[in-house]
BATINU-925385 format. One record per atom (N, C-alpha, C, O, CB): residue number from 1; residue in one letter; atom name; x, y, z. Coordinates in steps of 0.2 Angstrom, whole numbers, always signed. Glycine has a CB too. Example, Ala and Ser with C-alpha at 12.3 -4.5 7.8 and 13.67 -1.06 7.14 Angstrom:
2
{node 1 "A" "N" {+66 -28 +39}};
{node 1 "A" "CA" {+62 -22 +39}};
{node 1 "A" "C" {+66 -16 +39}};
{node 1 "A" "O" {+71 -17 +42}};
{node 1 "A" "CB" {+57 -22 +45}};
{node 2 "S" "N" {+64 -11 +35}};
{node 2 "S" "CA" {+68 -5 +36}};
{node 2 "S" "C" {+64 +0 +39}};
{node 2 "S" "O" {+67 +6 +40}};
{node 2 "S" "CB" {+70 -3 +29}};
***
This chain:
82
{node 1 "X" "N" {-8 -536 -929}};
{node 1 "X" "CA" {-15 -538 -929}};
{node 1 "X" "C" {-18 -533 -923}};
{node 1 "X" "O" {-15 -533 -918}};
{node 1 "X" "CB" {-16 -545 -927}};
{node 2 "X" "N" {-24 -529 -924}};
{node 2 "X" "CA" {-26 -524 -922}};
{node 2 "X" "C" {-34 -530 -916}};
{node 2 "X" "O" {-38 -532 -921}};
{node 2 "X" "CB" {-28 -518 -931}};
{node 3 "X" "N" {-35 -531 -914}};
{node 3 "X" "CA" {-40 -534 -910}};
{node 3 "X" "C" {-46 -529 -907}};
{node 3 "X" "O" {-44 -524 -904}};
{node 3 "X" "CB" {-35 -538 -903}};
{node 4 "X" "N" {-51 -530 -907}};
{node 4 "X" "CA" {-58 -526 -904}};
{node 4 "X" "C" {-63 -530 -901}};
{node 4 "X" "O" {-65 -535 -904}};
{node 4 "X" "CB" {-64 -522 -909}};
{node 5 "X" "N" {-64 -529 -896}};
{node 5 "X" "CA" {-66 -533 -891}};
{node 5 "X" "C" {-72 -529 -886}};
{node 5 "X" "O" {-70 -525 -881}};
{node 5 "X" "CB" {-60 -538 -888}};
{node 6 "X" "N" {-78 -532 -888}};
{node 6 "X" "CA" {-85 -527 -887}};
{node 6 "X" "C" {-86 -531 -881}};
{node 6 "X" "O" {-87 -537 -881}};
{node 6 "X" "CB" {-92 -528 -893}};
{node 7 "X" "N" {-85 -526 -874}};
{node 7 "X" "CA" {-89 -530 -867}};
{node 7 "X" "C" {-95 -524 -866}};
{node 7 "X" "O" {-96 -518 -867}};
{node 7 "X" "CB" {-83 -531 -859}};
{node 8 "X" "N" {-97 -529 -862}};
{node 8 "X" "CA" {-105 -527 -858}};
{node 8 "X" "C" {-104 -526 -850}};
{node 8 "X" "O" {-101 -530 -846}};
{node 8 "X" "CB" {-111 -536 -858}};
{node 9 "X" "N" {-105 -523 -849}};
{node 9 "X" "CA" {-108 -522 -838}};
{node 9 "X" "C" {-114 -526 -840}};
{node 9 "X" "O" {-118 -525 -844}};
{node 9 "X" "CB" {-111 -511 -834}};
{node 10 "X" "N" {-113 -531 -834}};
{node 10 "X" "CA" {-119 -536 -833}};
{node 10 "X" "C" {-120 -533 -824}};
{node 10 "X" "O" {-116 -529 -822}};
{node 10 "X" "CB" {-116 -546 -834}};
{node 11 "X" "N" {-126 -535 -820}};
{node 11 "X" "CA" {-128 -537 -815}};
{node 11 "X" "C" {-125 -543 -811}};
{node 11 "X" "O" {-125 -549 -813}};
{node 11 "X" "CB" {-135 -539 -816}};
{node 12 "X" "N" {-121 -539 -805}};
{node 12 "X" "CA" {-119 -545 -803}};
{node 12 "X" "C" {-123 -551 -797}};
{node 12 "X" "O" {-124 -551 -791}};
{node 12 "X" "CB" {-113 -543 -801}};
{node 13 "X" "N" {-124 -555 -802}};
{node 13 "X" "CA" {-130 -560 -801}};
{node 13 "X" "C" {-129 -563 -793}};
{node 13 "X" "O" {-134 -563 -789}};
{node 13 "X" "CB" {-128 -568 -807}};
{node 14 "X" "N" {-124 -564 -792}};
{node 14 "X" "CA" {-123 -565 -784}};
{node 14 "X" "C" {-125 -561 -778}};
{node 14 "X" "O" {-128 -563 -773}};
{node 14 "X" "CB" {-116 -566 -784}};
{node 15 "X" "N" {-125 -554 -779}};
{node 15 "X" "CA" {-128 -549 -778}};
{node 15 "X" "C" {-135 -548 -779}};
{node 15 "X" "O" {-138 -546 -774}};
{node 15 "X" "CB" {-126 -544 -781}};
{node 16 "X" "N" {-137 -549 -783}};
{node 16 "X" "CA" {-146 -551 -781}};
{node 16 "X" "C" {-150 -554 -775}};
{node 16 "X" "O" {-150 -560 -774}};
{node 16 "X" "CB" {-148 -557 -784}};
{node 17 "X" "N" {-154 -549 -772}};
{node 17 "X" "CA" {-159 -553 -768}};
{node 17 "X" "C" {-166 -554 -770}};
{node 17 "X" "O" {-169 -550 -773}};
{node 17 "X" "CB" {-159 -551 -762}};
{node 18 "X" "N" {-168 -556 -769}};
{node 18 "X" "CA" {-176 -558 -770}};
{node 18 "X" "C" {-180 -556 -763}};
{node 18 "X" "O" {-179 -557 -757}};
{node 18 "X" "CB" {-177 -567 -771}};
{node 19 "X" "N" {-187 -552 -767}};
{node 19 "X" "CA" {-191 -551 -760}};
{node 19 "X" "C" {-195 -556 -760}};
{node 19 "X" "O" {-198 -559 -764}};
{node 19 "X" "CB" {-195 -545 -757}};
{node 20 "X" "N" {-193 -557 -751}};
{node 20 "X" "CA" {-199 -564 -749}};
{node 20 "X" "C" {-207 -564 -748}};
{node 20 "X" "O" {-210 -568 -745}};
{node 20 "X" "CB" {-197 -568 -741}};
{node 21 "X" "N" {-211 -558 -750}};
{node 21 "X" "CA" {-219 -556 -750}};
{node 21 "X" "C" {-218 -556 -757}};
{node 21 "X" "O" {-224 -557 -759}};
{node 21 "X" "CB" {-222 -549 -745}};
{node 22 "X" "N" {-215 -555 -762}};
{node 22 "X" "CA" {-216 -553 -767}};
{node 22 "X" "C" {-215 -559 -773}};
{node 22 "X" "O" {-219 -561 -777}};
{node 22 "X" "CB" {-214 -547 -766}};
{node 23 "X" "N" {-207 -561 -772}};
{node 23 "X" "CA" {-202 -566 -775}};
{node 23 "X" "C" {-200 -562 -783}};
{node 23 "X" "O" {-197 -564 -788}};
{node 23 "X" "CB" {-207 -575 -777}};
{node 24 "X" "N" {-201 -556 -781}};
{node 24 "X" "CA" {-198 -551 -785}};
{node 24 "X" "C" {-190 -550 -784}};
{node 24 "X" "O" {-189 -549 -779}};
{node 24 "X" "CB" {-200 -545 -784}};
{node 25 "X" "N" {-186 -551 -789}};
{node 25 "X" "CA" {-177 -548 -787}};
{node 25 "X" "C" {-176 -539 -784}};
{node 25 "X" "O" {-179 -533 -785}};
{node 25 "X" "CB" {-171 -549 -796}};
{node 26 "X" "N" {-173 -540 -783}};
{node 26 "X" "CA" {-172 -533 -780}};
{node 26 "X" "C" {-165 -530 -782}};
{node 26 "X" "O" {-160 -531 -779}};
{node 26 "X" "CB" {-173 -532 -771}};
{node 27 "X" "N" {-164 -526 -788}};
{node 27 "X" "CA" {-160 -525 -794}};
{node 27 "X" "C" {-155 -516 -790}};
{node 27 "X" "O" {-150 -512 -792}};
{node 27 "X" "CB" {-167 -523 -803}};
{node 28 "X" "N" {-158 -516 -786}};
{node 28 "X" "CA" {-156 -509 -783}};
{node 28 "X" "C" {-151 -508 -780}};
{node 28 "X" "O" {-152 -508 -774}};
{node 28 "X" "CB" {-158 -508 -778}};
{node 29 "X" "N" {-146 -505 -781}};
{node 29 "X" "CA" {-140 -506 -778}};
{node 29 "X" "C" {-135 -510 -781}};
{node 29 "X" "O" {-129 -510 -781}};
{node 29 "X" "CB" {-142 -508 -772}};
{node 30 "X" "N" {-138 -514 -784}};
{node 30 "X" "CA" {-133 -521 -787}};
{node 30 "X" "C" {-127 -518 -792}};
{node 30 "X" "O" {-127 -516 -797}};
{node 30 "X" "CB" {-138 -527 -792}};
{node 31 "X" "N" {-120 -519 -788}};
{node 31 "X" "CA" {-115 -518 -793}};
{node 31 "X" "C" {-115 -521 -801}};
{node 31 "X" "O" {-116 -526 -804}};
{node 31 "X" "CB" {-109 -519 -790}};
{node 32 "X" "N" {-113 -517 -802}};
{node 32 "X" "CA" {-111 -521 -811}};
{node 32 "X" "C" {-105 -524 -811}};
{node 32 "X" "O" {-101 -521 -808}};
{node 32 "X" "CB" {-109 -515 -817}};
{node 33 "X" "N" {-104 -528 -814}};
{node 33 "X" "CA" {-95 -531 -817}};
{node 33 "X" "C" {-95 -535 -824}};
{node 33 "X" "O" {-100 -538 -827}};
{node 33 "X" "CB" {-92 -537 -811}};
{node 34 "X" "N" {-91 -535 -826}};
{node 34 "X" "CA" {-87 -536 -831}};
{node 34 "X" "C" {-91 -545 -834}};
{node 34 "X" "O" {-90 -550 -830}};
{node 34 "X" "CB" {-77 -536 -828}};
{node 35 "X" "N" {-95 -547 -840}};
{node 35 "X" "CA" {-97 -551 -843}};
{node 35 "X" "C" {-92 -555 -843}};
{node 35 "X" "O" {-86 -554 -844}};
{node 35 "X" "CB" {-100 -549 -848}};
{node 36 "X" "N" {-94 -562 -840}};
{node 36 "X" "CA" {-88 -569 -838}};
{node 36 "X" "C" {-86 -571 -847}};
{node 36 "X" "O" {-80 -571 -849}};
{node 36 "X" "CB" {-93 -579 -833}};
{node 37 "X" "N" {-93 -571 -851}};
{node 37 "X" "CA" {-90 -571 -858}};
{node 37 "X" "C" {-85 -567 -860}};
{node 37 "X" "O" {-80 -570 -863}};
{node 37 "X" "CB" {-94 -570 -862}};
{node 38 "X" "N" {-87 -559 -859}};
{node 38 "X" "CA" {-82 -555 -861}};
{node 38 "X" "C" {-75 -554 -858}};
{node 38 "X" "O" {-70 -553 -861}};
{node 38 "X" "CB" {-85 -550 -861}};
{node 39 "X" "N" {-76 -556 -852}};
{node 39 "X" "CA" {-66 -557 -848}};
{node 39 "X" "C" {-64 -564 -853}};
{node 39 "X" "O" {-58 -566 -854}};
{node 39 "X" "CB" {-66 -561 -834}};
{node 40 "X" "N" {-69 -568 -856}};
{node 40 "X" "CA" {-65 -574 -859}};
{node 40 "X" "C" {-62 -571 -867}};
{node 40 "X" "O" {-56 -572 -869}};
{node 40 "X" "CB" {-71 -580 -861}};
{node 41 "X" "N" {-66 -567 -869}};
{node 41 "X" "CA" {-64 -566 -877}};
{node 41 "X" "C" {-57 -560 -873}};
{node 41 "X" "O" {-52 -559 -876}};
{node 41 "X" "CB" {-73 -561 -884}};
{node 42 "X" "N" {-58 -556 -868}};
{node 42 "X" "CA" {-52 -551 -868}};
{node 42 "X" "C" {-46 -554 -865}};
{node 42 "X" "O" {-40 -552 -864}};
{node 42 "X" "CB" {-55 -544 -863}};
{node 43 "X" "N" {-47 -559 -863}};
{node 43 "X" "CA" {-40 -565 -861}};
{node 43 "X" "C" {-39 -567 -867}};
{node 43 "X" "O" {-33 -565 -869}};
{node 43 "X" "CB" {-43 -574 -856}};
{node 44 "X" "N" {-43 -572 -874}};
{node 44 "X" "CA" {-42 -576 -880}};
{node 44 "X" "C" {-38 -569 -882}};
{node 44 "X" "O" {-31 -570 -883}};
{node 44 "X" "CB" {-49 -579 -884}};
{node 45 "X" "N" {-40 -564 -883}};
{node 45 "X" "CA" {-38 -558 -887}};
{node 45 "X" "C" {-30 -555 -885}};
{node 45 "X" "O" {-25 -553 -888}};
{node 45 "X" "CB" {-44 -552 -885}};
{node 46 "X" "N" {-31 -556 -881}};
{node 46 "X" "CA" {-22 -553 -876}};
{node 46 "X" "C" {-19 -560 -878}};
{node 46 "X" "O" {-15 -559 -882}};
{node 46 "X" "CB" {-23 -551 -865}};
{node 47 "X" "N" {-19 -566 -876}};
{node 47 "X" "CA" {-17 -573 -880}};
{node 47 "X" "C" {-14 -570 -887}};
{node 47 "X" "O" {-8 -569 -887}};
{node 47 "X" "CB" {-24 -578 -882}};
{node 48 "X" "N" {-19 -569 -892}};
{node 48 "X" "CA" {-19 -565 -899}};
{node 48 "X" "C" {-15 -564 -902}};
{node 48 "X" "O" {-11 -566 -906}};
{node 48 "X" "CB" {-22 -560 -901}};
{node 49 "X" "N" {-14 -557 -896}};
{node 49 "X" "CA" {-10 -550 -897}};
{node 49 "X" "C" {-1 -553 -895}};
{node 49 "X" "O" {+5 -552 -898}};
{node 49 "X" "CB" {-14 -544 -890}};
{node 50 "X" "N" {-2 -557 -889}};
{node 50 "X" "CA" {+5 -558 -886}};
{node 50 "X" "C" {+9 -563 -890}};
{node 50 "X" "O" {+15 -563 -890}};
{node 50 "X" "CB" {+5 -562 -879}};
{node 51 "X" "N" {+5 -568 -896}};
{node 51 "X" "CA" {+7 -574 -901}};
{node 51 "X" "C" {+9 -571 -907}};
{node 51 "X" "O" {+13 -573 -911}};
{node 51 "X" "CB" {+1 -579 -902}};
{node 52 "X" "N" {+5 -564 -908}};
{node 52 "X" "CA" {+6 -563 -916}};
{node 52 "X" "C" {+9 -555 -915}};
{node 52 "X" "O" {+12 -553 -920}};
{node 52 "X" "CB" {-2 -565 -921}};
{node 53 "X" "N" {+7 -551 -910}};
{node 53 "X" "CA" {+8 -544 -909}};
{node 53 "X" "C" {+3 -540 -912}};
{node 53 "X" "O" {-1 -543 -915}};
{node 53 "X" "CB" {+14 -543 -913}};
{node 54 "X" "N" {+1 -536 -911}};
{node 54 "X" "CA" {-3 -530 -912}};
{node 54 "X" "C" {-6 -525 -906}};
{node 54 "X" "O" {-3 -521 -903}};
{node 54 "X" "CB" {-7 -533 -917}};
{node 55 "X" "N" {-10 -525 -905}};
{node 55 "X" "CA" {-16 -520 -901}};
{node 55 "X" "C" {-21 -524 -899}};
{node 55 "X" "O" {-22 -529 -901}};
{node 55 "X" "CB" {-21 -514 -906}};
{node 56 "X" "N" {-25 -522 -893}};
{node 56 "X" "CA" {-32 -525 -890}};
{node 56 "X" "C" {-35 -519 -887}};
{node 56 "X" "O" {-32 -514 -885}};
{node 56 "X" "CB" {-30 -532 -884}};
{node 57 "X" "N" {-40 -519 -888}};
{node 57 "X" "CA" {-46 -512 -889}};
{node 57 "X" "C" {-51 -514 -887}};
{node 57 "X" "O" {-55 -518 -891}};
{node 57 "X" "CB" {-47 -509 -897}};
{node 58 "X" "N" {-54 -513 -881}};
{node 58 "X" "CA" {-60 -515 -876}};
{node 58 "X" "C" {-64 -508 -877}};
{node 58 "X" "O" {-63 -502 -874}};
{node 58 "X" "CB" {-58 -516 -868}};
{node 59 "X" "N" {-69 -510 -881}};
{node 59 "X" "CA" {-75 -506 -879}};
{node 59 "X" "C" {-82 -508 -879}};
{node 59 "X" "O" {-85 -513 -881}};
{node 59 "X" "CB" {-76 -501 -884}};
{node 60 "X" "N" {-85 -502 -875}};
{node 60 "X" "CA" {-90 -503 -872}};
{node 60 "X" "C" {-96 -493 -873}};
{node 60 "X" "O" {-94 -488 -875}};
{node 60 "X" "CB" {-86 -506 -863}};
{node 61 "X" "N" {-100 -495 -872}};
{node 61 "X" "CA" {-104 -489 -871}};
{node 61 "X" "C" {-109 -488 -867}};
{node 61 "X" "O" {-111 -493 -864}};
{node 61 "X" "CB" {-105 -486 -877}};
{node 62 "X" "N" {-114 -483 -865}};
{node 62 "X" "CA" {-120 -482 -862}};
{node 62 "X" "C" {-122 -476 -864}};
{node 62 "X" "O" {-118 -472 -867}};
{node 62 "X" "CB" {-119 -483 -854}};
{node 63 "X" "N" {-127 -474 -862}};
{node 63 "X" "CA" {-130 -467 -862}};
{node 63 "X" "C" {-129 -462 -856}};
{node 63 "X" "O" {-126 -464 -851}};
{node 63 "X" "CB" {-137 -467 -862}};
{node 64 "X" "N" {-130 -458 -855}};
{node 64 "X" "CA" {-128 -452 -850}};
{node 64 "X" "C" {-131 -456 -845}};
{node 64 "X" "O" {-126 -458 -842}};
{node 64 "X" "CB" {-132 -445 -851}};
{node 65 "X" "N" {-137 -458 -844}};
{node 65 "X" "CA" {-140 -461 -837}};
{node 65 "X" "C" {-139 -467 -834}};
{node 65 "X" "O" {-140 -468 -828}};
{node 65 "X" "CB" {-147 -462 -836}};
{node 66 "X" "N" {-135 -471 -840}};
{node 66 "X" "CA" {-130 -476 -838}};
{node 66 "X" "C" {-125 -479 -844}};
{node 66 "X" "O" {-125 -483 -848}};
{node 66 "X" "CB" {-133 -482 -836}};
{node 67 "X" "N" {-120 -473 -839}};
{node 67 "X" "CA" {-114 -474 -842}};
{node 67 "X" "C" {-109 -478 -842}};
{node 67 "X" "O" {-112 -483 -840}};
{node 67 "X" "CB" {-111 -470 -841}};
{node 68 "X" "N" {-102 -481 -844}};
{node 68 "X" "CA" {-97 -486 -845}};
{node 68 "X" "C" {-94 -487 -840}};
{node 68 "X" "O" {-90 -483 -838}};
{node 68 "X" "CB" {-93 -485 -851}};
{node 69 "X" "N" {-95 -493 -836}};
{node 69 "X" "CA" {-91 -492 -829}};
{node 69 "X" "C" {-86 -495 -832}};
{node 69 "X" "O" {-86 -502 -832}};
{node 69 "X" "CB" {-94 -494 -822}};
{node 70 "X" "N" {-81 -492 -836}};
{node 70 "X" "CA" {-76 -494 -836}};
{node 70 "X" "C" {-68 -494 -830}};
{node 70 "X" "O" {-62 -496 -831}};
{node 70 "X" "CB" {-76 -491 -841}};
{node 71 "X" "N" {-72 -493 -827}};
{node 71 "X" "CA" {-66 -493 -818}};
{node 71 "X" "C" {-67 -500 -819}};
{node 71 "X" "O" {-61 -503 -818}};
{node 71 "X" "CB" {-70 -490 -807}};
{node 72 "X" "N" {-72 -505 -822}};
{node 72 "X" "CA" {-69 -514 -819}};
{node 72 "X" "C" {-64 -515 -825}};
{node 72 "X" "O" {-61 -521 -824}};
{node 72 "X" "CB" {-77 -523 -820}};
{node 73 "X" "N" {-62 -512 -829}};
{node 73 "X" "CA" {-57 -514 -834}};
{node 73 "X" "C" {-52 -512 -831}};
{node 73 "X" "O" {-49 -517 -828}};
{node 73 "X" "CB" {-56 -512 -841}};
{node 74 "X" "N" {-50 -506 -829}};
{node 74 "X" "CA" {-45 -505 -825}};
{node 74 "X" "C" {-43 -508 -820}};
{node 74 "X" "O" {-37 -506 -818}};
{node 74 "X" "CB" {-46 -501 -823}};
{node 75 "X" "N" {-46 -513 -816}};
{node 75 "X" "CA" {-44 -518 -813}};
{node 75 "X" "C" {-44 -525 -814}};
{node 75 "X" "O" {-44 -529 -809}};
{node 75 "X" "CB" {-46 -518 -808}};
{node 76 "X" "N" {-44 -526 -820}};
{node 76 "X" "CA" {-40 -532 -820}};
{node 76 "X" "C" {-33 -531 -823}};
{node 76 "X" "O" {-31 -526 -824}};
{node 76 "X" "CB" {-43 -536 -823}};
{node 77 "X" "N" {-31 -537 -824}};
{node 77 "X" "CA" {-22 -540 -823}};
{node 77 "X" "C" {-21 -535 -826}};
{node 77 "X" "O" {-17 -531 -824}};
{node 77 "X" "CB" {-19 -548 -825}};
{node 78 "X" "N" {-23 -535 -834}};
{node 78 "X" "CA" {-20 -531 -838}};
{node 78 "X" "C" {-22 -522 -839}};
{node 78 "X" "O" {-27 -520 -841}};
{node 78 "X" "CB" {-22 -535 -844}};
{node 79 "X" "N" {-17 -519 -836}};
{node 79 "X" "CA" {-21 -511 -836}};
{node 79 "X" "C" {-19 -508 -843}};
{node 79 "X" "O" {-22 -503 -844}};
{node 79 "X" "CB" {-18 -505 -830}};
{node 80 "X" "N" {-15 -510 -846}};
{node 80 "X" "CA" {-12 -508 -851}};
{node 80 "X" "C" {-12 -512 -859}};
{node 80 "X" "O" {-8 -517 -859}};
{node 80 "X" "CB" {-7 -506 -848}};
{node 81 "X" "N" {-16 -511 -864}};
{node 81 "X" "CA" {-16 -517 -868}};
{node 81 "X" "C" {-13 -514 -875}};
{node 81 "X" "O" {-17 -512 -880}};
{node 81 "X" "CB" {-23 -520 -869}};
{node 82 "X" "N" {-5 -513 -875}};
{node 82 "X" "CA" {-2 -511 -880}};
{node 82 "X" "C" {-3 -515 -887}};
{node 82 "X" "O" {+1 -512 -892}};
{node 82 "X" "CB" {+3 -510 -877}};
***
């Protein structure tokens, strides 16, 4: 069983501040990480893979001016999804 599993770079929400003259967020700086939805389906998917065998395949994309940070896959548990 061959598994694809489409994640997002989200805003990490915790990372947000808000300005107090304005009550605008201030998005600047704010790291990206890994969609909690998407670490769920790339956990369900490796589950999948470990019960029935096959492949798990994480993609993601962006444009030149924001590209795939794909460094947060690289750290989680699983670096390798044979």
């Amino acid at each position: 069983m061959n598994i694809l599993v489409c994640v997002k770079q989200v805003l990490d929400l915790n990372q947000i501040r808000i300005k107090a003259d304005t009550g605008e967020p201030v998005i600047s700086g704010v790291p990206y990480r890994l969609s909690e939805f998407d670490k769920n389906a790339l956990e369900a998917a490796i589950t999948l893979k470990e019960k029935h065998g096959g492949k798990v395949t994480a993609l993601s994309f962006g444009t030149s001016s924001f590209p795939p940070r794909s460094a947060w896959l690289h750290r989680l548990p699983w670096r390798e999804l044979p």
